[in-house]
N, C-alpha and C positions, 0 to 999 in steps of 0.2 A: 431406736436411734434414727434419728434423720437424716438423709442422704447428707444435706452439708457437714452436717457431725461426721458423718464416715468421708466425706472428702479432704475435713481439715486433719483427721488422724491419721489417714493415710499420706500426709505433708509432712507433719508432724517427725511420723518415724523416718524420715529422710535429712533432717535437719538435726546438725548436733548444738545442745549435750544429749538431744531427746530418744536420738537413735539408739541410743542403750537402755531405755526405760520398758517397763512392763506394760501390758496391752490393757492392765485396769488403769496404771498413771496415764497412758496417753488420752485412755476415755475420760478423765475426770479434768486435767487440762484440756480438753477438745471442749467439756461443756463450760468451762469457764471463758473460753475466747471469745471476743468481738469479733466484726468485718469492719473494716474502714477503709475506703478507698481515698485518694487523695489525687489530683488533675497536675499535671509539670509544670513544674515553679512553685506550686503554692508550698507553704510553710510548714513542715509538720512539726515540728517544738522549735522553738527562741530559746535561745542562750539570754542565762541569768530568769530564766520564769520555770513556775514550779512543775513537776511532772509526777504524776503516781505509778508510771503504765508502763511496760516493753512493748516492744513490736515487734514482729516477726515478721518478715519482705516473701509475701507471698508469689507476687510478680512486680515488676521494675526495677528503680534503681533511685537512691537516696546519695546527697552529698551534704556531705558536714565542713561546718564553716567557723571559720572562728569568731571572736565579737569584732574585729577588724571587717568581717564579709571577704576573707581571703580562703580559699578553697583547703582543707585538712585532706579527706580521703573519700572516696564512693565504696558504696555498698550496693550490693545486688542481690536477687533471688534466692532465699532460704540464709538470710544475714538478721542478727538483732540486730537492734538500736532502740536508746533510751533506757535501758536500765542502767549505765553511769550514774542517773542521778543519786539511785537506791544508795551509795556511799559520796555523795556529794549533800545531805541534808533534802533534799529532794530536788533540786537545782541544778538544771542543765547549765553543762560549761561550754557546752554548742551548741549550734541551729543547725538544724536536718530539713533539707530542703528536698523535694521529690524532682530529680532530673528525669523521671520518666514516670507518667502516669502511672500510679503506684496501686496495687491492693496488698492490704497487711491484716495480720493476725493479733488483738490487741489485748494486752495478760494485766491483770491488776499486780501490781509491788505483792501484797500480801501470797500471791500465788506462786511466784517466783521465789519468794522467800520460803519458802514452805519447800517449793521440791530442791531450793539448795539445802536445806536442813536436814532431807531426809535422801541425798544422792550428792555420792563428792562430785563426781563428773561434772553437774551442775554445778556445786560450790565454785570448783575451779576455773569453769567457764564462763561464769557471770562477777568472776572475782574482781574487786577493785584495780590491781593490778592486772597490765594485758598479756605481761610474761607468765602468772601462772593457767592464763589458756595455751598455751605453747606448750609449757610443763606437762599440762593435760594431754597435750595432743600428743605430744613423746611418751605418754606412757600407757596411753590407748592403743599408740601402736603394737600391732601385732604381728609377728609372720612365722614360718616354719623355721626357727629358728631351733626348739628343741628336735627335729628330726637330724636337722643338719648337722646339730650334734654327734650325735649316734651314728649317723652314717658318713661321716666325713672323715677322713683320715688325716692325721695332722699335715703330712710330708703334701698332700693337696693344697692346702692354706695355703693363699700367697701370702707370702710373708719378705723384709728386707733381708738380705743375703745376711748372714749372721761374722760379726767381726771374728777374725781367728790372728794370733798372734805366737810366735816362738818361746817357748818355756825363759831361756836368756834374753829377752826382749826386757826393758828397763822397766820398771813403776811408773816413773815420769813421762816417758813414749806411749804406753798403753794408756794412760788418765788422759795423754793429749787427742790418743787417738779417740779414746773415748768421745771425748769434748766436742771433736771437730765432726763426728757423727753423730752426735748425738743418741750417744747411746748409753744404753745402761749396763750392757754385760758382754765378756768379751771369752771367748774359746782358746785355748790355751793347747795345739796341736805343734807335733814334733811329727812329722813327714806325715803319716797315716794316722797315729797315734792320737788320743785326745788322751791330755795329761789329764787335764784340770777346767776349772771356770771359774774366771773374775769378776764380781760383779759389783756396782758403786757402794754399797753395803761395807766391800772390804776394804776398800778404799778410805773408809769414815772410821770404821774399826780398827782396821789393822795398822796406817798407816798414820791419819791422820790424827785419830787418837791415842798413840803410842809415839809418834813421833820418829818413826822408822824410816831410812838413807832411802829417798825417793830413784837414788841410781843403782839400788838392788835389782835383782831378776824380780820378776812379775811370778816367777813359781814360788818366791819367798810369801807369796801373798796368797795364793788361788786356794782353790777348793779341790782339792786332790782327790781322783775319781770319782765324778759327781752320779746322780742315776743316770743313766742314758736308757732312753727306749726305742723303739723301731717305729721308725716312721709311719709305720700303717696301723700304729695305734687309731683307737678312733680319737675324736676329740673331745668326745666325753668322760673319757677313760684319761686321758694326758689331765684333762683340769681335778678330775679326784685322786690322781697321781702329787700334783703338786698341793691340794689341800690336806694330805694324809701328812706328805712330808713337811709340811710348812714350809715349802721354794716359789719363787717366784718365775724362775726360768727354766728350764728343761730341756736339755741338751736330747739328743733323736740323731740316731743313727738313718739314714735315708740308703733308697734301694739301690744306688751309684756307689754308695759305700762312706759317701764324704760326711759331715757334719752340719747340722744346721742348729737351731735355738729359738724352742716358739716359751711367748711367755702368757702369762693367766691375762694380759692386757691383749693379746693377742686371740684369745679366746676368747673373751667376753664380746672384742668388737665383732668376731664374726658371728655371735649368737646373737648379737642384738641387733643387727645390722639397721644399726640407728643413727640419723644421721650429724647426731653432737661429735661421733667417731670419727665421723668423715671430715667433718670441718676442721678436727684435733688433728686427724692427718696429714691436711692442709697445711695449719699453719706449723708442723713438723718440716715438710718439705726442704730442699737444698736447693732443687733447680726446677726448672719449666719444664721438664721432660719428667719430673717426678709428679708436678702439678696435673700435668698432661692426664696420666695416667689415674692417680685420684678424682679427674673431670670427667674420665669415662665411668663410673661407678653411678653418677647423677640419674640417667634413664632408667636403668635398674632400681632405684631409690624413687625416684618417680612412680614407679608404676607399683613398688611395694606400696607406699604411703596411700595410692589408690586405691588398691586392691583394700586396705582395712580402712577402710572409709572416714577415711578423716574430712572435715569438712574440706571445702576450697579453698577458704581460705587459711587456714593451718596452714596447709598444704601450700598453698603457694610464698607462706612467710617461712616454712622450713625450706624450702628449695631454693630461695632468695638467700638467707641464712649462709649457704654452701656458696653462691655465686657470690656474693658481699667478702666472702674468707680468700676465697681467689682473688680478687681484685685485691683487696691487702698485704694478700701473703706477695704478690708481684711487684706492688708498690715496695715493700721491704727489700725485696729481693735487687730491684733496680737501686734502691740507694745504697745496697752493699757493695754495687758493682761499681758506679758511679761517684759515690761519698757524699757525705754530708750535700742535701741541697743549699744555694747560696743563700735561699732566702724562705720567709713560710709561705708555702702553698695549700689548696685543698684539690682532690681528687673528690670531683663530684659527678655522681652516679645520675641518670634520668633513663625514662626509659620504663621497659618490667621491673628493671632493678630498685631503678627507683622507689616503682610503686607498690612493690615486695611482693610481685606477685609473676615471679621469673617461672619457667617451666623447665624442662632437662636440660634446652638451651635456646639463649635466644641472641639476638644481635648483640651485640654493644655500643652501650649510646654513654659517654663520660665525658666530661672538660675538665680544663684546671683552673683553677682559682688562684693569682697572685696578690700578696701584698703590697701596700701602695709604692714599695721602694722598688718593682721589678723594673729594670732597665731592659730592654729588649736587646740588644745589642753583648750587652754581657751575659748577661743569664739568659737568654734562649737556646744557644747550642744544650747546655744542661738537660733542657725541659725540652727541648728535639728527643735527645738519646732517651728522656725518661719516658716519655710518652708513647714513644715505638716500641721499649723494651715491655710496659705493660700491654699497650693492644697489641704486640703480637702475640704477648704472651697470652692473653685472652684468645687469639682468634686460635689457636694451638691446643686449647682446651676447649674449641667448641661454641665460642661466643663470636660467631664470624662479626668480621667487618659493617660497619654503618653502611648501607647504600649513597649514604650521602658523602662519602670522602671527603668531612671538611673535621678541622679541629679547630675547638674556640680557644681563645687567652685573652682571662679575667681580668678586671685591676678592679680589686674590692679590696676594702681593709679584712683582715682577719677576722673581726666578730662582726661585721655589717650585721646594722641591724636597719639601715633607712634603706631608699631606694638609690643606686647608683650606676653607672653608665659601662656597660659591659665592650668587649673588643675583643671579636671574633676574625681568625685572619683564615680564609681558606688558600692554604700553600698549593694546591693545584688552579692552575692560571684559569681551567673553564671552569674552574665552578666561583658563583657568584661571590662576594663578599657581606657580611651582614654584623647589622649592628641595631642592638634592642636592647631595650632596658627591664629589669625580671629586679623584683624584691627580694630580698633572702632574708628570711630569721636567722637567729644565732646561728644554731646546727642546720636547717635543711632548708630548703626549696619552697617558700610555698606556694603550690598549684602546682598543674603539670607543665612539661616542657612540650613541646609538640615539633620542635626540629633536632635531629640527633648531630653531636658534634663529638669527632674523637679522630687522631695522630692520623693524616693520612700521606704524609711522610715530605720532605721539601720538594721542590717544582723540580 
């Protein structure tokens, strides 16, 4: 085997879906690849001309353009590109241009198709759709999830304080309380005592399909001595506890003596500690102090999704993923506090976030976007209070402040799709005022931003 044959396999195994294959596939793809360099600027595939090949970015960096010539995304170092076509009839739907003198690894269609046939990981990875590489990459994930298992004690698990209510407490007061926590199961204690446990189950049964006087006692309804177990079960032992009994919650006696409630959702998300859970927790949330604390979970997630070698890019679209669910979940949060906005708006992201390729944390770079009817005068105190209530709620989670202390405000129609004239106001008197005009497609951006704007509060 020739030294360049052992340089490209040894690339190879670092680059995924390839990093899970066996040392004969990586030999038999290593004799099939070209070299092909390519100089900055020049053209490596036209959108709408045919294509048979992949590529694999040995060193540089490649930008995808659309038939417009408006910038889509960049790629770098141990990135495909070009196999799209393979479920486009062979037909690039972009032009890949080399923004830095490029070398790459060059695979015929038929070869790619071959190791997606005979490896899901590849099928997944080169699938027409880009969500099932993500799929992929969530389920590649790996970590010491089963030890944690077995060595971890429930009454350890952080878990939400578990709702507890008075045996005479009404049906209709406990389903509200329910409601307004969103919760699912409620503890049923008389001083030290644990009666019983409520849970939405009985609520559906007992109540709602029986059509039972909702200003009954709440013990007319519960589960009259449910199991309880001692907190220092482990938690492998709590989830075959409730798989034996068919429950869903499981009430635990803790070493203080009080009561708590871990459920099989509660278990699963510590075993997987994957981060669809963490974004579920998110947008679960009540306040920014609960946000807070689901933001510190991000570095820890970070350095797992490292540790099992996900690509970079995965990697930086699931950690973008989490920061995207924050930004939302506080956008919700402000218009609960505040009420209906007067008019439609967008909250748009630029920035890592933008380009989904955030890390445990980074700045925050957003603006907003009004419809042509914003009157400044009326509707700004609004979109004062909403725009501090999300950046600060951002910087509280770790997403410090822009260095630039300016916040933009848009006037775009709602679905802009031409170009139109944007109105940036920076409310602190020393920093400059600015006014540029940027495209938008329907949903997003296109190219990048290269100056950050977001609330930096009135003069």
């Amino acid at each position: 085997m020739s030294a360049e044959q052992l340089e490209i396999i040894g690339f190879l195994k670092q680059c995924a879906p390839l990093d899970t294959l066996a040392e004969s596939d990586l030999n038999t793809l290593a004799q099939s690849a070209s070299t092909a360099y390519f100089r900055v600027d020049s053209i490596i595939l036209s959108a709408g001309k045919t294509n048979n090949e992949a590529f694999l970015l040995r060193k540089g960096a490649v930008t995808f353009k659309d038939l417009s010539g408006e910038t889509l995304h960049q790629l770098d170092t141990g990135h495909w590109f070009g196999h799209s076509a393979l479920f486009q009839k062979g037909i690039m739907q972009h032009s890949v241009q080399a923004s830095e003198d490029c070398l790459v690894y060059v695979f015929p269609f038929a070869v790619i198709q071959d190791l997606m046939h005979h490896h899901d990981s590849a099928k997944n990875y080169f699938s027409e759709h880009s969500g099932s590489r993500l799929r992929q990459a969530v389920m590649d994930y790996r970590g010491d999830s089963q030890t944690q298992l077995i060595s971890s004690q429930i009454e350890d698990i952080k878990l939400r304080q578990s709702l507890q209510v008075e045996s005479q407490t009404s049906i209709i007061e406990t389903a509200k309380l329910l409601t307004k926590e969103k919760r699912s199961a409620v503890l049923v204690i008389d001083g030290q005592d644990l009666k019983g446990i409520t849970t939405e189950s009985d609520f559906c049964r007992k109540v709602v399909a029986t059509g039972y006087d909702v200003n009954q006692a709440i013990a007319d309804i519960m589960t009259v001595d449910p199991i309880v177990v001692n907190g220092t079960l482990s938690a492998s032992d709590a989830l075959l506890h409730m798989a034996k009994h068919s429950i869903h919650h499981l009430p635990f006696r803790r070493q203080d003596g009080g009561y708590s409630t871990i459920t099989a959702s509660d278990l699963i998300q510590f075993q997987s500690h994957n981060p669809l859970f963490l974004i579920n927790d998110i947008y679960g949330a009540l306040s920014v102090e609960e946000l807070q604390q689901h933001s510190q979970k991000i570095p820890e997630l970070l350095t797992d999704l490292v540790n099992s070698s996900l690509a970079a890019y995965d990697i930086g679209h699931l950690i973008s993923s989490v920061g995207e669910a924050i930004n939302q979940r506080l956008i919700q949060l402000a218009e609960q506090e505040l009420g209906e906005p007067p008019i439609t708006y967008g909250w748009l992201v630029a920035g890592s976030l933008g380009r989904r390729e955030q890390t445990a944390h980074s700045d925050q770079d957003n603006a907003l976007i009004f419809s042509d009817d914003y009157e400044e005068a009326e509707h700004q105190p609004y979109f004062d209070a909403l725009a501090k209530y999300v950046c600060d709620g951002l910087d509280a989670c770790g997403y410090i402040y822009c260095p630039g202390d300016i916040t933009a405000y848009w006037s775009v129609s709602p679905l802009c799709t031409g170009k139109r004239r944007c109105r940036s106001q920076g409310f602190k008197p020393e920093k400059p005022r600015c006014c540029a005009d940027y495209r938008f497609g329907q949903n997003t951006c296109a190219g990048r931003w290269y100056w950050r704007t977001q609330y930096a509060g009135p003069p």
